[in-house]
N, C-alpha and C positions, 0 to 999 in steps of 0.2 A: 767439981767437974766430972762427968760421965764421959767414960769412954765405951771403944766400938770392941766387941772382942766375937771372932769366928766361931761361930756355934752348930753351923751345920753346912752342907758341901752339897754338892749335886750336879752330875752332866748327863748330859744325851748326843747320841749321836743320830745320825738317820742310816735304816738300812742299807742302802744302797752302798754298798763297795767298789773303787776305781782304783785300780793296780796300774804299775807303770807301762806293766805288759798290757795294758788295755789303751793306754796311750800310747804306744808305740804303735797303734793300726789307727790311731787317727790324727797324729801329728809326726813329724820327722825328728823323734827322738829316740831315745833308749833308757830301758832300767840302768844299764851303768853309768849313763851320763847324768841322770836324775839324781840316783843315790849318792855320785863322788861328788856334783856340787850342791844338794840341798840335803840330804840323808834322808829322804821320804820314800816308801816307799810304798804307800798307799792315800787314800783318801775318800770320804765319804760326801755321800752327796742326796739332798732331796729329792725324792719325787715328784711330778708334776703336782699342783696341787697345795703341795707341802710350805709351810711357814714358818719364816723363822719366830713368829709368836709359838705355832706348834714345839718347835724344839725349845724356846724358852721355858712353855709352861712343864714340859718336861723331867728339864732339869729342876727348875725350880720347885716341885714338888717331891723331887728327891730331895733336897737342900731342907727341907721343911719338915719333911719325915723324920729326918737324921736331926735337927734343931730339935724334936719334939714341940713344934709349935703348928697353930690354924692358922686360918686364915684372919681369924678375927685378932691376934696377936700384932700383923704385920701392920706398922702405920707409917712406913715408906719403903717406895718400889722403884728400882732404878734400872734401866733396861738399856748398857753399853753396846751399838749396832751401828753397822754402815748401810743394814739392809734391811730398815723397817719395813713390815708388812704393807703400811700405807704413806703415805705424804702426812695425815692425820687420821686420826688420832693417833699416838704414840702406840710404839708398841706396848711403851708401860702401862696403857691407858686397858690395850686390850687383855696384856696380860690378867692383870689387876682385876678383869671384870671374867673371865677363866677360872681364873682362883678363887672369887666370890669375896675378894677385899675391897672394902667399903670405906673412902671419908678422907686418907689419907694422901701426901702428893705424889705424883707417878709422871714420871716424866724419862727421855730417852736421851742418852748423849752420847755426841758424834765425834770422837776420838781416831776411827780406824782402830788399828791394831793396838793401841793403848786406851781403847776405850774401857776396860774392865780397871784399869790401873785409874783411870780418871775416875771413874763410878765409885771407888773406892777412896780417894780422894774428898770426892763431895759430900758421900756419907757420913765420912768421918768428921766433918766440919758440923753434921746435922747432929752427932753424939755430943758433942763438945759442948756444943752450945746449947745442948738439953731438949732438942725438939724431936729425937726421935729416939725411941727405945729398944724397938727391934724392927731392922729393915732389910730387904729384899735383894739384892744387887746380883746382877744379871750380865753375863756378855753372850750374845748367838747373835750366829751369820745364816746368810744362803748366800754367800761371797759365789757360787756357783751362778747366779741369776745373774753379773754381771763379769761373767769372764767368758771371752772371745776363745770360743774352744778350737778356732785353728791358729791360737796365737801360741806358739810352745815356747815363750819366754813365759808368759804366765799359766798360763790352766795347768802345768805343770805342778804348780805351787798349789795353790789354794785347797778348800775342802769346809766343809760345812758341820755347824756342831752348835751346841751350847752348856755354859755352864754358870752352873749360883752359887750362892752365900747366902746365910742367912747371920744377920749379926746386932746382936747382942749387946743394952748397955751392961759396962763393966764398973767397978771402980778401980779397977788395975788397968793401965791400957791394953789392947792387945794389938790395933794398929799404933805402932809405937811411934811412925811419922810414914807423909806421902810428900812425892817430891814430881810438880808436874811442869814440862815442859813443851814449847810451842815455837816454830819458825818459818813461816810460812813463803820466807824466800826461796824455799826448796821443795815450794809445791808440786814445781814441772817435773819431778825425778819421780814421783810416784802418783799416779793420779787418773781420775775417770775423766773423758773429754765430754761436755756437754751435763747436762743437768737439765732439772727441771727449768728453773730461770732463764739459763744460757743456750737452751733446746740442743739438741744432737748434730754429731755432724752428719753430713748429706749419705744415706745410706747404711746409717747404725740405726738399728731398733732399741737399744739401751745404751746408758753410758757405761762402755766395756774400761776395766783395768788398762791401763800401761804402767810399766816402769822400765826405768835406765838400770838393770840388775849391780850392774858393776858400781856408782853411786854410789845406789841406794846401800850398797854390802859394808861399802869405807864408811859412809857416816854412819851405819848405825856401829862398827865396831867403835870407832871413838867415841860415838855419844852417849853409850852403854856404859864404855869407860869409866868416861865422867860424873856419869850418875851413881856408881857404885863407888867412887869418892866422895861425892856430895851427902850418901846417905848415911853412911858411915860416918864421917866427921858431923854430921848433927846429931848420931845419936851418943858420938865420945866411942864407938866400938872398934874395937880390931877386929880385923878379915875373919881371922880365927874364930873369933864367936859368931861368924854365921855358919849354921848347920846347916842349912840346905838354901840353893837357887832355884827359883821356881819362874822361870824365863819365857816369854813370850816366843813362841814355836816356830819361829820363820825358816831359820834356817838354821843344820847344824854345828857349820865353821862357825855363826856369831855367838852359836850358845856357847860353844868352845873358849872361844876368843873373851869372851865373861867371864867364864869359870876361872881361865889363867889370871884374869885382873884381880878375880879374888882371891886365888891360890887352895881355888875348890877343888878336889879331883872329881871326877865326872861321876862318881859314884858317891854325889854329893848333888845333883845336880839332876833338877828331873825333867827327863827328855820326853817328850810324845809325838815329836814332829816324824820322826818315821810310821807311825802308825794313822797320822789324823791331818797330815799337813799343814798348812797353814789355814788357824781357822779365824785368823783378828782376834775382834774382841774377847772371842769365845774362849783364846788356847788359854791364857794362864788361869781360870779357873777350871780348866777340866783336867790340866793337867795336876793344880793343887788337888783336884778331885781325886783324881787317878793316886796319886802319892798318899792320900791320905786313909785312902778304902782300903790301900796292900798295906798299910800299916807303916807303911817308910818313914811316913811324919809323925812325930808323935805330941800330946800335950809339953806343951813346954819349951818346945823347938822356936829357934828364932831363923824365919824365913825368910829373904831377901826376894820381892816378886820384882818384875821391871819388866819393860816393852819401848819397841819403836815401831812409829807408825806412820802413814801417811799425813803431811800436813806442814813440815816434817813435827808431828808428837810425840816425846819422849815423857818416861817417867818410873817413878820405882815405889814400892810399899817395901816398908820395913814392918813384919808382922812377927806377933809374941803368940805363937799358936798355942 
């Protein structure tokens, strides 16, 4: 059997910088109100123009530099997003043809905020089973294209970004297990109203963000919980042998409220949400990025990644970096 093992990294962010003090003149908030309940204290955002394929291919081409691999190497491309460039083709379609990779299958999946952790997931099924040998996986937003910027329960939060992987068959594993979950009775607590199908409501020009904050904050601390029981009793490990949490950047009480479950100290534990906000799919590989470029991570480290998302989708990667 072949397995998947992390070979090369990559994120991008976009110019465009938004401080809280830049929020604070166009909605009824404050940096201290920001920072004490989400710890954010900036966030980036596109340009007009600008696509989350642009920031894909971005990232993705650093992740491939760092892999020392072509284009002609990769023979599957997965692109985790809530905010494809088109209805079709996928954004993996267009990535794919950006890059000049040729033959293989490319496709996008729609997780939300654990989309990167599902993308991962998938891949890993495609090593296993010997159909793919080195592949692509991708999370990037423009979450900015669909938030209601006089709503200051959300555009507070969000921020735009993307990050890769490039990965590698092994014959050691290095994704050591994924663990993916789904409940979609708890779609009304985070969610866009209107859609393609279900058309907008009377007066919105896109389907903008909502969420119930308070919710959504309890389920995901319990259901974070959970999953860091679940991962660890499949791989037989104690808490103690994880070396670093590499957590999906929503907010910084849940990252917190994780860490305690694993009995991580926070300098164990790698944060980006004050710098990049919530980016979805994007944040856990840009912040594995980020940890792994300052050298914090090292070969050999055993990572705990996890996210919660809308839908409600939860899930976790246990990875042998």
């Amino acid at each position: 059997m072949s397995y998947a093992r992390i070979q090369g990294t990559g994120h991008h962010l976009p110019k465009r910088v938004l401080t809280n003090a830049d929020l604070e003149k166009m909605v009824d908030t404050s940096d201290q109100w920001i920072r004490e309940r989400t710890g954010i204290s900036t966030r980036y955002l596109v340009e007009d123009g600008e696509t989350t394929c642009d920031l894909a291919e971005q990232a993705s081409r650093k992740a491939m530099q760092a892999a020392g691999v072509g284009a002609d190497d990769i023979d599957l491309v997965i692109v985790a997003t809530t905010t494809p460039d088109r209805v079709f083709p996928s954004t993996a379609c267009l990535l794919q043809k950006r890059l000049g990779i040729h033959g293989g299958p490319a496709f996008d999946i729609q997780a939300v905020c654990t989309g990167f952790v599902y993308a991962l997931g998938v891949a890993d099924k495609f090593f296993r089973a010997g159909s793919s040998r080195r592949a692509l996986v991708v999370g990037a937003e423009t979450l900015s294209k669909i938030i209601d910027w006089t709503d200051r329960t959300t555009c507070v939060l969000f921020g735009d970004g993307a990050g890769a992987v490039v990965l590698e068959a092994s014959d050691t594993p290095g994704l050591l297990s994924t663990h993916l979950h789904a409940d979609g009775d708890f779609e009304h607590l985070l969610t866009t109203r209107g859609g393609v199908s279900e058309g907008l409501p009377d007066g919105a020009d896109t389907a903008y963000v909502h969420m119930k904050g308070n919710e959504v904050f309890k389920m995901a601390v319990k259901t974070l919980g959970r999953i860091v029981d679940e991962t660890l009793e499949a791989n037989g490990l104690e808490k103690s042998q994880i070396d670093w949490l590499v957590p999906h950047q929503a907010n910084y009480r849940i990252i917190e409220a994780t860490a305690r479950k694993l009995g991580l100290p926070m300098e164990r534990v790698v944060v980006t949400v004050a710098e990049h906000g919530n980016t979805s799919a994007a944040s856990v590989p840009m912040a594995l990025d980020v940890a792994i470029r300052d050298g914090r991570i090292q070969r050999g480290d055993t990572l705990l990644l996890e996210a919660f998302g809308g839908g409600f989708t939860w899930g976790s990667a246990l990875v042998r970096y």
